[in-house]
py3Dmol code that shows the C-alpha trace and the ligand (Angstrom):
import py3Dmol

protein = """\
ATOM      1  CA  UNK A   1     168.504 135.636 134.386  1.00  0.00           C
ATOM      2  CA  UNK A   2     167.036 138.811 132.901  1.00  0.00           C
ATOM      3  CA  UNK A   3     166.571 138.440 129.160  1.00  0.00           C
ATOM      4  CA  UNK A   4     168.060 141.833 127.382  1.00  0.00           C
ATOM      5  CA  UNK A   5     166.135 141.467 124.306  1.00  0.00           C
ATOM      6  CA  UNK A   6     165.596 143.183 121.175  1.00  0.00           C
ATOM      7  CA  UNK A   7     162.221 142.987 119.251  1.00  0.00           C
ATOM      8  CA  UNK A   8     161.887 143.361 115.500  1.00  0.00           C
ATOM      9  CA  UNK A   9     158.771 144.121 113.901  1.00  0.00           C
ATOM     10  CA  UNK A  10     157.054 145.032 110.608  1.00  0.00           C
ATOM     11  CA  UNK A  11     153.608 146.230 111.500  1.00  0.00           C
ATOM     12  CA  UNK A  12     151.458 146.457 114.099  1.00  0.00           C
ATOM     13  CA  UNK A  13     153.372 145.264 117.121  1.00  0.00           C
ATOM     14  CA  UNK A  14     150.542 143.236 118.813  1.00  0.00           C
ATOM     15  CA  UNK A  15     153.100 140.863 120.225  1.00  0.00           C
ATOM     16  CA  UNK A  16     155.765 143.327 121.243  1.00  0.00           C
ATOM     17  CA  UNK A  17     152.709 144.955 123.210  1.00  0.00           C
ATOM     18  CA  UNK A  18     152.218 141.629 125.060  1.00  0.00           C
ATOM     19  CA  UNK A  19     156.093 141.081 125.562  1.00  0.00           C
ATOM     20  CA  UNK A  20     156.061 144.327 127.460  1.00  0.00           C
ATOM     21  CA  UNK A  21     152.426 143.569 129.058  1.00  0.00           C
ATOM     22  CA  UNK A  22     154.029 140.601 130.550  1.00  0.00           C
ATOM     23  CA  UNK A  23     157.537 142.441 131.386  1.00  0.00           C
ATOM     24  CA  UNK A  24     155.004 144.796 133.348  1.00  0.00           C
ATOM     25  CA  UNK A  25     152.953 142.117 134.792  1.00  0.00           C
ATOM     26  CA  UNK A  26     156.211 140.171 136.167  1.00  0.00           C
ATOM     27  CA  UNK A  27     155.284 137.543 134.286  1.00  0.00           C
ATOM     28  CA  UNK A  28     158.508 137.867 132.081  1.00  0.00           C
ATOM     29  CA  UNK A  29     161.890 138.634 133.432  1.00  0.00           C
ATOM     30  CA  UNK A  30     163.134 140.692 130.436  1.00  0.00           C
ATOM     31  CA  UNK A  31     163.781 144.210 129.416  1.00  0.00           C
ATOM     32  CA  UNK A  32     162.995 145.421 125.781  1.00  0.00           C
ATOM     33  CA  UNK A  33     166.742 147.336 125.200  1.00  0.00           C
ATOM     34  CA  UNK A  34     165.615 148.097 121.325  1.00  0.00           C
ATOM     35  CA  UNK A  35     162.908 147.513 118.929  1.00  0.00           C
ATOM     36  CA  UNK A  36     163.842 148.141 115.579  1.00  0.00           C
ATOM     37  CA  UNK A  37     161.799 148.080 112.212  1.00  0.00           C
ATOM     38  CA  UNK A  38     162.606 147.894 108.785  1.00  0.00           C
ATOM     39  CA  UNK A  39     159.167 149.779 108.106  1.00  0.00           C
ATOM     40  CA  UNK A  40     159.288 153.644 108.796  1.00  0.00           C
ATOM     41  CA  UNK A  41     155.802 152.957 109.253  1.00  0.00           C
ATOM     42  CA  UNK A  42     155.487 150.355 111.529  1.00  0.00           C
ATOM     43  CA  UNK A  43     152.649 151.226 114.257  1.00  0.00           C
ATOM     44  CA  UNK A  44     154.293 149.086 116.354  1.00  0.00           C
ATOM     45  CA  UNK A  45     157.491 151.588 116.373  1.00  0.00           C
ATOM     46  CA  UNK A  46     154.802 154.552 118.129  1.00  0.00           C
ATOM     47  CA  UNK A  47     153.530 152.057 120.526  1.00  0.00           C
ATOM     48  CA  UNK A  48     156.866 151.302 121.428  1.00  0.00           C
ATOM     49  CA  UNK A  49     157.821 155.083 121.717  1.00  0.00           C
ATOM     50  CA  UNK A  50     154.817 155.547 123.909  1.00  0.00           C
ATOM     51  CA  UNK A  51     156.294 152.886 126.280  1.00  0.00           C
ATOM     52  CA  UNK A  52     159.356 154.533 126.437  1.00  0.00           C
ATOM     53  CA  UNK A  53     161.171 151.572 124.392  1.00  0.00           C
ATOM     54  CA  UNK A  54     164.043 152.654 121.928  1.00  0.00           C
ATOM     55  CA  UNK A  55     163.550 152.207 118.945  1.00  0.00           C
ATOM     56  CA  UNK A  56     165.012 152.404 115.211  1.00  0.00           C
ATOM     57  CA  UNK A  57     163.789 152.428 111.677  1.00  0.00           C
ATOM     58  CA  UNK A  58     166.724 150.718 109.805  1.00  0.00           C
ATOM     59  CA  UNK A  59     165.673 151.406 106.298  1.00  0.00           C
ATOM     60  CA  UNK A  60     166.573 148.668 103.629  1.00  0.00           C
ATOM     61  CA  UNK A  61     166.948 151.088 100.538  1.00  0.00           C
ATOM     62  CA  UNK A  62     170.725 152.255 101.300  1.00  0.00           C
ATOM     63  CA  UNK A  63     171.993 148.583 101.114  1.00  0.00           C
ATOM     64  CA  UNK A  64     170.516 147.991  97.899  1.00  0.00           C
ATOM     65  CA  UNK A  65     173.464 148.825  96.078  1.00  0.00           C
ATOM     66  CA  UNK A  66     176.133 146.855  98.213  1.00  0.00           C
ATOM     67  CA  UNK A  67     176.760 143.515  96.728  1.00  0.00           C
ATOM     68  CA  UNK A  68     175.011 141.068  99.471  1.00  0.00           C
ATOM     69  CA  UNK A  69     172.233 143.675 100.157  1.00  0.00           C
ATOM     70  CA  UNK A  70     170.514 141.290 102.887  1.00  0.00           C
ATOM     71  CA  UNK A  71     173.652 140.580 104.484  1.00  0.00           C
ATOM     72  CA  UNK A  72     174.597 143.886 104.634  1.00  0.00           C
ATOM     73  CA  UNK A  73     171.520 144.968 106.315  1.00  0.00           C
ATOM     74  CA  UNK A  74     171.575 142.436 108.650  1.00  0.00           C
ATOM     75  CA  UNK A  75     175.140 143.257 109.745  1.00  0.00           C
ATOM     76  CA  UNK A  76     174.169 146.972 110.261  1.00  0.00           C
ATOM     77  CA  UNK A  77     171.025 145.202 112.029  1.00  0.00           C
ATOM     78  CA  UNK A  78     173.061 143.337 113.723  1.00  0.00           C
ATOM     79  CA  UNK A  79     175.500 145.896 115.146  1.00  0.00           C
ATOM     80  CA  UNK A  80     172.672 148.019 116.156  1.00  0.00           C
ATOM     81  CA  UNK A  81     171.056 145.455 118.082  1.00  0.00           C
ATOM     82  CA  UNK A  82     174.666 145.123 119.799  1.00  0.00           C
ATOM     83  CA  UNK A  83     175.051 148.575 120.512  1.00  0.00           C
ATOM     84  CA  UNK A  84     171.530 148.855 122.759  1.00  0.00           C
ATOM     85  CA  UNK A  85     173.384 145.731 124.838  1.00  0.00           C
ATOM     86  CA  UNK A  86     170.726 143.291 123.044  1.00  0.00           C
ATOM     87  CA  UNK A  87     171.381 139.787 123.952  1.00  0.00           C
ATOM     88  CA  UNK A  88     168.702 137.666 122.684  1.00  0.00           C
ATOM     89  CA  UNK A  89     166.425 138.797 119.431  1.00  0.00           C
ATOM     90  CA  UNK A  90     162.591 138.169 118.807  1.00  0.00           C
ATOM     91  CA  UNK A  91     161.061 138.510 115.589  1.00  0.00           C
ATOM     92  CA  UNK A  92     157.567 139.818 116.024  1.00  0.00           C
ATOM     93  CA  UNK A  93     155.584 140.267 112.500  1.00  0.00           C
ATOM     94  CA  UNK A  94     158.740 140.695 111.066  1.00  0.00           C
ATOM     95  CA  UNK A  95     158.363 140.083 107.995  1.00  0.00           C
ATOM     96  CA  UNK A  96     162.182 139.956 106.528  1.00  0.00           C
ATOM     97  CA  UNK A  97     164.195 136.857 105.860  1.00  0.00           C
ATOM     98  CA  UNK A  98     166.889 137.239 108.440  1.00  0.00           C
ATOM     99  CA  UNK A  99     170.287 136.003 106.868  1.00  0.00           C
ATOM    100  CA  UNK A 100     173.248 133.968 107.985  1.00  0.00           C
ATOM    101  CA  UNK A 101     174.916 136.990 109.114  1.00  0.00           C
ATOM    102  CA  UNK A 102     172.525 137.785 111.694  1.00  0.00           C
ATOM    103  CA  UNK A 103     171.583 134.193 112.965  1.00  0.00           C
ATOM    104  CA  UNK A 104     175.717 133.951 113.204  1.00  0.00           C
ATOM    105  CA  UNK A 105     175.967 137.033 115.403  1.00  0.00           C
ATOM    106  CA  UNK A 106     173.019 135.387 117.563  1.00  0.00           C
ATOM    107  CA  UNK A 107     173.216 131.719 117.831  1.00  0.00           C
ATOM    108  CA  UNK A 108     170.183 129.867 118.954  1.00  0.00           C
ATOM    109  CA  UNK A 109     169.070 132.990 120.259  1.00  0.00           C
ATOM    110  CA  UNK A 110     166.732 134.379 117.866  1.00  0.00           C
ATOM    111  CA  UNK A 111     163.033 133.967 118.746  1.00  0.00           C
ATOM    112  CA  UNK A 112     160.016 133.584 115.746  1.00  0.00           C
ATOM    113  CA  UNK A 113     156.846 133.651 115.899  1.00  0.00           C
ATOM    114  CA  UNK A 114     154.128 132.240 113.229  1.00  0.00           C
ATOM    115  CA  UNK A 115     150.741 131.666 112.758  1.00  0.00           C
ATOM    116  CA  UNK A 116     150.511 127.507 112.048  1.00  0.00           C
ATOM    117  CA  UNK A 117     151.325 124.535 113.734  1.00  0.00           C
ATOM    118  CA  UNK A 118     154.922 123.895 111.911  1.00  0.00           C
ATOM    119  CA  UNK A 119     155.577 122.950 109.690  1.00  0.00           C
ATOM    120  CA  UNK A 120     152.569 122.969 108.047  1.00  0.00           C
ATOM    121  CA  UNK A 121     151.657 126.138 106.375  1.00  0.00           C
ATOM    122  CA  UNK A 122     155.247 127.911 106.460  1.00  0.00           C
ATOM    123  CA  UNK A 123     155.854 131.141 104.953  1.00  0.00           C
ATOM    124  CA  UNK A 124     153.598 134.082 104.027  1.00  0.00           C
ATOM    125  CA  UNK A 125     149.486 134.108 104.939  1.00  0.00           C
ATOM    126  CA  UNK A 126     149.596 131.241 107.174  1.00  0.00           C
ATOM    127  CA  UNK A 127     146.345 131.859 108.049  1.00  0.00           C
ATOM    128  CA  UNK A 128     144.774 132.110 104.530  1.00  0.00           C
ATOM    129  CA  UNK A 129     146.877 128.596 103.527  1.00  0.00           C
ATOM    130  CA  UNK A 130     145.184 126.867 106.584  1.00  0.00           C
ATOM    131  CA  UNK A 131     141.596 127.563 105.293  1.00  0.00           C
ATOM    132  CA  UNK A 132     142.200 126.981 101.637  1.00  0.00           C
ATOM    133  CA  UNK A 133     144.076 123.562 102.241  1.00  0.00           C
ATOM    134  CA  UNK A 134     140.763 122.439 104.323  1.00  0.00           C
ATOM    135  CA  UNK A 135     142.623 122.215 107.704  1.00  0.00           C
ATOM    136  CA  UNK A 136     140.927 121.608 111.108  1.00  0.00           C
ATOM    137  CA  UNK A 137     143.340 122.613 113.454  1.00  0.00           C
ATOM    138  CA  UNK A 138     145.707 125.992 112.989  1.00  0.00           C
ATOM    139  CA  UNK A 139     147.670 127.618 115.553  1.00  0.00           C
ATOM    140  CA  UNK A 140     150.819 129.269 116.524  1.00  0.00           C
ATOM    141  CA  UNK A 141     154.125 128.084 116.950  1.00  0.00           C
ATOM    142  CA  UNK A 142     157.309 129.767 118.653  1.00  0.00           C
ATOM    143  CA  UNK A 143     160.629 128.433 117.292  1.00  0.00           C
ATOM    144  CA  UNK A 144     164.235 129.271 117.361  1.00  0.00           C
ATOM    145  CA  UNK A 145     165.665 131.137 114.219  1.00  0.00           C
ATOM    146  CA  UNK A 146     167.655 129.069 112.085  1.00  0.00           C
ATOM    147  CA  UNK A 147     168.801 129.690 107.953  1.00  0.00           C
ATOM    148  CA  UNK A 148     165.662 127.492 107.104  1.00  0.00           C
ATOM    149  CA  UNK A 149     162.603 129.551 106.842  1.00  0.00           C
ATOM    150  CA  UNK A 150     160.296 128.862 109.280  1.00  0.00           C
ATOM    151  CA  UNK A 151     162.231 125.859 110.259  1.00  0.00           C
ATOM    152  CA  UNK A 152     164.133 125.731 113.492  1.00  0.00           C
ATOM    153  CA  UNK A 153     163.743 123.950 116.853  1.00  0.00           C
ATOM    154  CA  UNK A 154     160.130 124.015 118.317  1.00  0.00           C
ATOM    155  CA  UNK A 155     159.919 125.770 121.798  1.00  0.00           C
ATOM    156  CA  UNK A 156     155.874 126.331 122.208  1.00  0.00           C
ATOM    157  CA  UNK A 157     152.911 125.987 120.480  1.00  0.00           C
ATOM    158  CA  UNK A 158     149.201 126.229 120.614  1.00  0.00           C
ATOM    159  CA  UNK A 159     146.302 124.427 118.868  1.00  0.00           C
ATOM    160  CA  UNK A 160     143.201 126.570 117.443  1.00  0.00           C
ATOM    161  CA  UNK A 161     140.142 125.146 115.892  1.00  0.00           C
ATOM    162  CA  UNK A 162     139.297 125.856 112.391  1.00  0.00           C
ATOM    163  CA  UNK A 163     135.601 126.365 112.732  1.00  0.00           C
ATOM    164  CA  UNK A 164     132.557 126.422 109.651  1.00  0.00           C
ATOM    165  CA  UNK A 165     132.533 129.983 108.132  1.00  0.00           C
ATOM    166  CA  UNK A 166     135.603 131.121 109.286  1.00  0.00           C
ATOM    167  CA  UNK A 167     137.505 133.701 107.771  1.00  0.00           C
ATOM    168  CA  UNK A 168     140.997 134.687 107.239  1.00  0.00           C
ATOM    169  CA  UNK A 169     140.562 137.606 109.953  1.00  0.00           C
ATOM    170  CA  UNK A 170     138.534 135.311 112.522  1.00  0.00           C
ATOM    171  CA  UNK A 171     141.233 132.853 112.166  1.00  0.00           C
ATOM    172  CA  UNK A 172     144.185 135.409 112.652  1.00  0.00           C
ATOM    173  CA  UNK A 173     142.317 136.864 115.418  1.00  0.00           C
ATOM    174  CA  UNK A 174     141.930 133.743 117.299  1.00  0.00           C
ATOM    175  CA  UNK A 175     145.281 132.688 116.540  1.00  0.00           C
ATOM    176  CA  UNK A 176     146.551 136.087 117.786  1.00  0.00           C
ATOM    177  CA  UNK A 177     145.421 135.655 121.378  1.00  0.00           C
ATOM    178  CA  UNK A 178     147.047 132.457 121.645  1.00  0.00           C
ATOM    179  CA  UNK A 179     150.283 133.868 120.122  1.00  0.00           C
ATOM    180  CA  UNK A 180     149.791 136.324 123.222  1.00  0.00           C
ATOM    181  CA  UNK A 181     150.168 133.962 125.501  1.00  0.00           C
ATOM    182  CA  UNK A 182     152.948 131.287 123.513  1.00  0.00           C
ATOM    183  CA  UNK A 183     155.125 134.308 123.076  1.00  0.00           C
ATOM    184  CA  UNK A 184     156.200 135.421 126.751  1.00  0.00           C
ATOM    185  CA  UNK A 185     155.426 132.249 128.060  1.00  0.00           C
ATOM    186  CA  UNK A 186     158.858 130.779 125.264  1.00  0.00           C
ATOM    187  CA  UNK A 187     160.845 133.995 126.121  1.00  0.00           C
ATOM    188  CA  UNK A 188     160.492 133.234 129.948  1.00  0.00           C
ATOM    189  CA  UNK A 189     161.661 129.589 129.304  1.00  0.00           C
ATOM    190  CA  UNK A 190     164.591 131.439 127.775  1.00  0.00           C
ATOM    191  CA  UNK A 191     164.849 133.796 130.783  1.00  0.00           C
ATOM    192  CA  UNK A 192     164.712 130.815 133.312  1.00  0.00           C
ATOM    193  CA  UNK A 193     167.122 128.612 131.817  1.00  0.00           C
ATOM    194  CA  UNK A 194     165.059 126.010 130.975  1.00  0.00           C
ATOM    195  CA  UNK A 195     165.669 125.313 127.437  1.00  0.00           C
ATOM    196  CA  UNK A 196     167.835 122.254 126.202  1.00  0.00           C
ATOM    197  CA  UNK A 197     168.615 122.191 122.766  1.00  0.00           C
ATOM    198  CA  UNK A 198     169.677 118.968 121.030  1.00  0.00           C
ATOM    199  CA  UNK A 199     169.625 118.586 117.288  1.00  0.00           C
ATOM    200  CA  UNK A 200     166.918 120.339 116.641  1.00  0.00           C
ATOM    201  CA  UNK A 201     164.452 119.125 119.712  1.00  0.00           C
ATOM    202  CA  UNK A 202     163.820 121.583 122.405  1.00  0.00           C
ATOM    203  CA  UNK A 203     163.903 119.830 125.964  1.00  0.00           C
ATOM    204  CA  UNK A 204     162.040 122.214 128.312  1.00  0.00           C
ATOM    205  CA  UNK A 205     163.296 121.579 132.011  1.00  0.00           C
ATOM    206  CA  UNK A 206     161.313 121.356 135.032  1.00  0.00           C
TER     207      UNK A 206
END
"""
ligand_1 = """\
18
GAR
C 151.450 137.720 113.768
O 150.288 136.987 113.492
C 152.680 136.870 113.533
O 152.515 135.543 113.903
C 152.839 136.995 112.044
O 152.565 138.359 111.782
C 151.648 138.847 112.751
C 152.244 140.081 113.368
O 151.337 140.703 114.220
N 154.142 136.622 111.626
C 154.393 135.973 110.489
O 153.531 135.675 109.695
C 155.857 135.649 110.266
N 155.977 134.721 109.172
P 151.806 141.806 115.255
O 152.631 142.835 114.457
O 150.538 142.397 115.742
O 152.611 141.144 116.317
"""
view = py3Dmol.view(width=600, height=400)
view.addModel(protein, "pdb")
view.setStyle({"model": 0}, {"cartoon": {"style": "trace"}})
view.addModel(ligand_1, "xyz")
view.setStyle({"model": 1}, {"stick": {}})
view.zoomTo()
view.show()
């Protein structure tokens, strides 16, 4: 199966850029139908453009005065996302709490990924917690979205070594290269059908 996916991003778009590097290298059957941002700003947004990828800036101000303003984002989100033919959603440096409402429209198939073995080091600056708890082992994990933060069913990770005098950018930069590889390689588990969820333990088929 072909993955119709939709990417969301925040910033730089380093991972979207290897989700369509491995689209392009046939590595990953999947086709990018949107990425969307909720950061005019995004660089990830140009890249995209530059690929020829749609792509939207939804911007978060307007549904500040509804009542649920997160839920009402996410429903526009959501409908948007629905409207390119989107089918399966991964958040890439996204950095939004995705709500109920969203996670409802796309069951078990919304993609994160973050920089630490979860769940240790959940949340914002992964990277920075690693160091300052003393850690010797970071990496990146690939999970599917659930309402817990950083929480849901494990699909792929990948160990780094903390090493003497590292810094927060080393770190992230090693980290990076292996979230490179973790992301594609999870989305084409997706893609091939090869992903058994129960409770919250992924099974990966053979
Ligand atoms: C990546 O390191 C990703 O793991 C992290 O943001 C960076 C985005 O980089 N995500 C989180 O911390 C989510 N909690 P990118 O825009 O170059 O893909």
């Amino acid at each position: 199966m072909s993955l119709a996916l939709g990417v969301l991003i925040s910033g730089r778009g380093s991972n979207l850029m290897a989700i369509l590097d491995a689209i392009d290298r046939g590595s990953l059957d999947a086709t990018v139908k949107l990425v969307a941002s909720n950061k005019l700003n995004a660089a990830g947004l140009e890249r995209a453009k530059e690929r020829g990828v749609p792509t939207v800036y939804l911007d978060p101000k307007p549904f500040t005065q509804e009542t649920n303003p997160r839920e009402a984002y996410d429903r526009a989100m959501g409908a948007l996302l629905q409207h390119h033919g989107v089918k399966y959603v991964a958040l890439a440096g996204y950095m939004r709490i995705v709500t109920p409402t969203l996670i409802r429209m796309y069951p078990s198939k919304i993609f994160n990924i973050h920089p630490s073995l979860l769940p240790a080091f959940p949340g914002l600056d992964a990277q920075r917690q690693a160091l300052e708890w003393g850690a010797k082992v970071s990496g990146c994990t690939v999970h599917l979205v659930t309402e817990g933060v950083d929480e849901g069913p494990i699909i792929v990770q990948a160990a780094v070594p903390i090493l003497e005098g590292d810094t927060v950018e080393s770190l992230s930069a090693r980290i990076l290269e292996n979230e490179h590889e973790c992301y594609p390689q999870a989305l084409q588990l997706m893609a091939q059908q090869r992903l058994h969820l129960e409770g919250r333990q992924v099974h990966i088929l053979s």
